[in-house]
N, C-alpha and C positions, 0 to 999 in steps of 0.2 A: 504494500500500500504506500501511495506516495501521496502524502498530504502537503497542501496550500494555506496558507494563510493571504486571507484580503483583507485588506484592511482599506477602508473610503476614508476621501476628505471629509472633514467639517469643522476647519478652524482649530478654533480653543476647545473643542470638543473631543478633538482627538486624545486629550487625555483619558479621556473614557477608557482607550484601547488599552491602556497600561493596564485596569485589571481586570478586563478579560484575557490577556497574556497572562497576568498572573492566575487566574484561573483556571487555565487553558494546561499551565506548567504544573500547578498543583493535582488536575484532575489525571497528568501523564500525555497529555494530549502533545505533539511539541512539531514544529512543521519544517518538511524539506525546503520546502522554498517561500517565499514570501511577494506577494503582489503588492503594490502600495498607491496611491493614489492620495497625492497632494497633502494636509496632515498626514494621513495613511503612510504618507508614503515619507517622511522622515521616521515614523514611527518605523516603519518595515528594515529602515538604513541603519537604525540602533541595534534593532534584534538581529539582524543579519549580520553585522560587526560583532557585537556582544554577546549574544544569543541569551535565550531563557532562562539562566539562573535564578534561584531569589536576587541574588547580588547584583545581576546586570538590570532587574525586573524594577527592583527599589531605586538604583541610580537613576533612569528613566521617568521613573516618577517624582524626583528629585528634581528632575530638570523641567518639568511640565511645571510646578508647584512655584520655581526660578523665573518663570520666562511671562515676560509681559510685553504687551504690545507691542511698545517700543523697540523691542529686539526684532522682531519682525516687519515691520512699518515705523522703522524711524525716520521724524520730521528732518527733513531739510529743505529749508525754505527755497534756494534756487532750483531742486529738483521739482518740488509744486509748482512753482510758477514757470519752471517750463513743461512741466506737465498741461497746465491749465493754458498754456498760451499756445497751444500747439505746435512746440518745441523738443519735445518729449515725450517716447512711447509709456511712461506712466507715472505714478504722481508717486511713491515710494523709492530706493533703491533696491533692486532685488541682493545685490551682493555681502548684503548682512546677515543674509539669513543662510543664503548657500556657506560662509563662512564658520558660523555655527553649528551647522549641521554637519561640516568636513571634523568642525574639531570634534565636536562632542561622540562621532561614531570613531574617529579615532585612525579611520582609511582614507586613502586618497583616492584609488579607484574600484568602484564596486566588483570588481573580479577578487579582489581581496577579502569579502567578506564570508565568515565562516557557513552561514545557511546563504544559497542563492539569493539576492536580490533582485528585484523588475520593478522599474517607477514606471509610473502610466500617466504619458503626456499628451499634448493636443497638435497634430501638426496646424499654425497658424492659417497657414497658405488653402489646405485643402480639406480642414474638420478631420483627418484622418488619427486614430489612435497611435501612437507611437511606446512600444515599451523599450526604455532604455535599462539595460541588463550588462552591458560593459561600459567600461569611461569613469570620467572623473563626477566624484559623489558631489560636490562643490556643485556643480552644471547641470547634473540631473535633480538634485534637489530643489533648486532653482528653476525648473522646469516642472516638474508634476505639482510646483506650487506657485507656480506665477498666475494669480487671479489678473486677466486679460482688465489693463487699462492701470490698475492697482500696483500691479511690479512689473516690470516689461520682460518681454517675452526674452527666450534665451536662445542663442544659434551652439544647434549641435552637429557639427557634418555644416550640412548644405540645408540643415531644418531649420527654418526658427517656430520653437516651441513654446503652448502657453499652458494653462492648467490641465491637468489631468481630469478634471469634474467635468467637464465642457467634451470629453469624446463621446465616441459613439458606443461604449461599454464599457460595464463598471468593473470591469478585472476579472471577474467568475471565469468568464470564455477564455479570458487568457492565461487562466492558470488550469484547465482542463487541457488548452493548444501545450501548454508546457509539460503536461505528462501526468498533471495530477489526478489520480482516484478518491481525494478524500479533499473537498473543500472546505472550510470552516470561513466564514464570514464574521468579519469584525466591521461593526457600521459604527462610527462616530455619532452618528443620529439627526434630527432636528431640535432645536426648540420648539416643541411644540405647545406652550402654554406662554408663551410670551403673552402680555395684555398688550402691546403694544409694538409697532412695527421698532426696528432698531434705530437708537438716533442717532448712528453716524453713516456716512458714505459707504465706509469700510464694511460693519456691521450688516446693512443692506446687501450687500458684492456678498459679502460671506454666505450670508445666512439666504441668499437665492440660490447658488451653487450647493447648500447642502440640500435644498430641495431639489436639486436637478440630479446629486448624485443619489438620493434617497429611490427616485423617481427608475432611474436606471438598474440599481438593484433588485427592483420589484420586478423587473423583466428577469433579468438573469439569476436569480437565484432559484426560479421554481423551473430551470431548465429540466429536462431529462435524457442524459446522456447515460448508455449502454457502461454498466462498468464505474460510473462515477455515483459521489454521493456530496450530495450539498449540504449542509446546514446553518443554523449562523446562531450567534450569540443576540438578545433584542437589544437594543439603545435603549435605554432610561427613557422612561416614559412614567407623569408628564415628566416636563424638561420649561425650568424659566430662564436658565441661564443662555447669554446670546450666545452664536457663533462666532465673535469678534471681542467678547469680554475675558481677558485671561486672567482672569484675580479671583477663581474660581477653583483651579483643575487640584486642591486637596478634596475638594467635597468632591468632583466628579469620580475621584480615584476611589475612595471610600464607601461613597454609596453603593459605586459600580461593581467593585468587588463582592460584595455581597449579594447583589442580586444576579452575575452569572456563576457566582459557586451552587447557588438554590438552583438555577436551569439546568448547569453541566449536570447534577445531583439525580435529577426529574429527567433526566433523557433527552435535555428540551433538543440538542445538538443531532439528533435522528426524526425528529418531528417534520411531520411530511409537507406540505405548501408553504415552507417558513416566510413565503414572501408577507400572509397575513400581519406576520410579526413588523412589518416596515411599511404599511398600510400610513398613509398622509393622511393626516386630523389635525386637528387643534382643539385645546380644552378652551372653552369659555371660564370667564372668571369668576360666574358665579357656580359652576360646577366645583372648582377649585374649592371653592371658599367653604363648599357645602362638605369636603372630605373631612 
């Protein structure tokens, strides 16, 4: 059996994914190769570098709990205003975060890392999915998370690539095309109980793209392919915390861990149409209020 791990963007919600890894490690569960897409897909360059130890598992979450905005979308004023004056492919710098992401997984190029990596980017030019699987982790990082306008796109080869949300599949397929018999699905999720839309630009950008990759998994996870088996862990549900708020991800880790050790527990990981589990809703506020 050759298991996958996908992991989807969704921002500052990708912290979510630290524990269901860690629950995934506790239950014996542990994957040959790892698909990742955009948060997903930093997450996937950690574990592929580090792999699933407690030790590598708590580091990770150490660094979700560290990182705030700022590291990811840091203001500089002459990059906004040539962003905004149409001088510039987007209003953030991408190179802070590709920077990050090289040191903290510890490799310079994903051939290096101990379980297979594959980040899943957007070709600019023609909407086509692109999985970068060798080269430097720095550029594909930068690439299966460059939200289109938000951080500019990246040239890899003769590509220039933008966010992995924005293809035309959310990983599943292409970690079945890679070999895998045993999928497990790791979604970041929605906010689905926001009272109110996000009030920043960014936030907005974020938080549509997780509905679009939410949207894309409900296709492909109820595939049925000869020989393979899907399942997936659910997103926290509800969810008030935004896509674009990082001052958040100790509760996401905390809560999260508990509620996919109860599902691993319950079978939930062989349960058949999982796509019901990533059904788009929103909780009303006065349902909230009424729990």
């Amino acid at each position: 059996m050759t298991t996958a791990f996908v992991l989807s963007g969704g921002g500052s919600l990708g912290a979510v994914q630290v524990e269901m890894l860690q629950a995934l490690a506790a239950a014996g569960v542990e994957p040959d190769l790892l698909v990742g897409t955009s948060a997903g897909g930093l997450n996937a360059a950690w574990v592929g570098a580090h792999g699933t130890s407690q030790a590598s598992l708590a580091e990770l979450a150490e660094v979700w709990i560290e990182l705030r905005r700022r590291d990811v979308f840091p203001i500089r004023p002459l990059q906004l205003l040539r962003g905004l004056t149409g001088h510039g492919r987007s209003l953030f710098p991408g190179e802070p975060l590709g920077d990050l992401v090289a040191r903290r997984a510890g490799i310079d190029v994903l051939e290096q890392a101990r379980i297979p990596v594959h980040l899943l980017a957007t070709d600019l030019f023609t909407g086509a999915d692109v999985l970068l699987s060798t080269g430097s982790v720095r550029e594909a990082a930068r690439a299966t998370a460059a939200i289109p306008g938000v951080l500019p796109p990246v040239q890899v080869g003769e590509r220039w690539l933008v966010d992995g949300a924005i293809a035309t599949r959310a990983g599943v397929s292409h970690a079945i095309e890679l070999g895998a018999t045993r999928v497990v699905v790791l979604p970041a999720g929605v906010p689905c109980a926001i009272a109110a839309p996000p009030r920043s630009a960014i936030g907005v950008a974020v938080h549509a793209l997780s509905l679009l990759i939410e949207q894309q998994l409900v296709i492909e996870v109820d595939m049925e392919v000869e020989g393979v088996s899907i399942g997936l862990l659910p997103p926290l549900c509800p969810l008030t915390i935004s896509s674009a708020d990082f001052d958040h991800a100790a509760e996401l880790v905390e809560r999260g861990r508990t509620s996919s050790e109860a599902w691993i527990a319950d079978g939930g990981l062989a349960r058949a149409r999982p796509s019901r589990y990533l059904s788009l809703h929103h909780h009303e506020r006065e349902v909230l209020a009424g729990e």
